[in-house]
N, C-alpha and C positions, 0 to 999 in steps of 0.2 A: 633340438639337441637332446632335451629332455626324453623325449619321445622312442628317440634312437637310443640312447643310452640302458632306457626301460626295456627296447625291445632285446636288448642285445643281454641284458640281465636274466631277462624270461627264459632266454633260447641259444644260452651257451654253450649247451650238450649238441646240436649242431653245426659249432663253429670249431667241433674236436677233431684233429686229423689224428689217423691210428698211428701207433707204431709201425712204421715200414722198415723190413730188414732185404737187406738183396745181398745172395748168396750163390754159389756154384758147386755141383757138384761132379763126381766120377761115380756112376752106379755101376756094381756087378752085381748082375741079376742073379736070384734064386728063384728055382724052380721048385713047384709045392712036391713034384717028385724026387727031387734030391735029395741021393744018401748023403749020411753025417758027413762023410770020407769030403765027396764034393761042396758040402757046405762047406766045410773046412778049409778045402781049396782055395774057396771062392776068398775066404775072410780072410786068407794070408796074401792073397793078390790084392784085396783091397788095402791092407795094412802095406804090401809091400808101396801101393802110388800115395799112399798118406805119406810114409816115410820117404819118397823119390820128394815129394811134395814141400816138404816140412828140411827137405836139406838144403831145396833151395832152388829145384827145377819149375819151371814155369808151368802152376796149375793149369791155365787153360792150354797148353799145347798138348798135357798131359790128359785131360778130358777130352781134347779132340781126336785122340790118337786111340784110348782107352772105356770113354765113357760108352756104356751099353745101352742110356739114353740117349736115342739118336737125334730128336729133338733139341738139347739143351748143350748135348756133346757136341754140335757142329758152332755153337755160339761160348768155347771154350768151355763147357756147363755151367755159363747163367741162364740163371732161371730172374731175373729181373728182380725188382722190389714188389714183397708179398708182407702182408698181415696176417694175424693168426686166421685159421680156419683153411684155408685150401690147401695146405700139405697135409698129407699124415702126420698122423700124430707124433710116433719117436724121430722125425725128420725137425718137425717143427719143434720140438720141445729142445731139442738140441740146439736149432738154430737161434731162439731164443733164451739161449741158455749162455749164449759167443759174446766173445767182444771182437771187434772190428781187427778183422784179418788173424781169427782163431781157426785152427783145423782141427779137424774131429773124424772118426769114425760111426757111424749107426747102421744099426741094421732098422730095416722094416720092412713089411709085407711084401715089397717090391724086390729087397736084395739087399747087400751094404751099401751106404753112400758114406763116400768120401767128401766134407763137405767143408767149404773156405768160406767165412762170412767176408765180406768183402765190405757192407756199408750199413750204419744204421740211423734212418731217419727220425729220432723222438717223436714221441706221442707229443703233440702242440697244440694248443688253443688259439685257434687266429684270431688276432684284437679287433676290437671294432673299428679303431680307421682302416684295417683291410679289408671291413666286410662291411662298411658304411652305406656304401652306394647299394647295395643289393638291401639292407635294410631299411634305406631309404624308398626304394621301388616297392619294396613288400606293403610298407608301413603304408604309402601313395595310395598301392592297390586295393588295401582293403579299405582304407577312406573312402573310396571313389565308391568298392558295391555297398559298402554300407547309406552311402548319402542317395547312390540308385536307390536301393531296395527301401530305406524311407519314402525318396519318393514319390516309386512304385508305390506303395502303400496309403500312402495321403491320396495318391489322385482315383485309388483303387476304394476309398473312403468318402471322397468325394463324387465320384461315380454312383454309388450305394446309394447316398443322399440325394443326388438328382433324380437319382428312379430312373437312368436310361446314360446308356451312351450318349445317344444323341443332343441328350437336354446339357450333359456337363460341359458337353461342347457350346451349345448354344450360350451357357453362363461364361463361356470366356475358358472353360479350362484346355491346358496344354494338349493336345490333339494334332497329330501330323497325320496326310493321308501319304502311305507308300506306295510305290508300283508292285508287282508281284516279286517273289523274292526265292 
């Protein structure tokens, strides 16, 4: 218990699950050649499904019908539970910026997203009765090469001192013949 309790001490930054947020969104794409005029378009279409959104229409029927992510638009625009790093940047900063079932608007490199947090899982440290048995097996496994690799070493010391394979066998040391392998 000792042992497990130290291991789980040592190696708690391991047992951190990240914040996961799961979110949906509605993109209208911008193109890097769009005049002002057509950006402009695009932002007041998107403002228009935030406000469809936010009065009370069903976001995902509105991403399936709307979204320009055709990916995530066919799945109402979920995009599943994510951690920081694999969105864009002003997508994700927004997202992480929500409380559970906030709408928003951003734009980014992509276009407007129109975006509905829907869940957030806290950043957690799982205790050690949940992570016992896997501590337990680590703790086993490195007992085991360490007492091989002793072992290995003594009979690897003991060989030395015979002056031969052969002879540390003949004193009795541990020695099995294999078949080919």
């Amino acid at each position: 218990e000792e042992d497990i309790l130290k291991y789980f001490d040592q190696h708690k930054d391991e047992y951190v699950v990240p914040e996961k947020r799961r979110a949906s969104h509605i993109l209208v794409k911008v193109g890097e050649g769009d005049s002002e005029e057509t950006v402009t378009d695009k932002r007041k279409k998107a403002e228009g499904f935030l406000k469809q959104a936010r009065s009370g229409e069903d976001f995902a029927s509105l991403a399936r019908k709307n979204s320009e992510d055709k990916g995530s638009g066919i799945r109402g625009g979920d995009l599943g539970f994510f951690g920081r790093g694999p969105m864009v940047k002003p997508f994700e900063d927004s997202v992480f910026g929500m409380q559970e079932g906030d709408m928003t608007l951003v734009r980014s490199e992509f276009g407007f997203h129109v975006i509905k947090l829907g869940k957030i899982n806290p950043l957690m440290v799982r205790t050690v009765n949940e992570v016992r048995d896997s501590i337990i097996a680590t703790i086993k496994s490195g007992t085991i090469k360490e007492l091989a690799f002793k072992q290995a070493n003594k009979a690897y010391k003991e060989i030395i001192m015979a002056g031969s394979l052969e002879k540390y066998a003949e004193a009795g040391g541990l020695l099995k013949e294999t078949g080919l392998f």
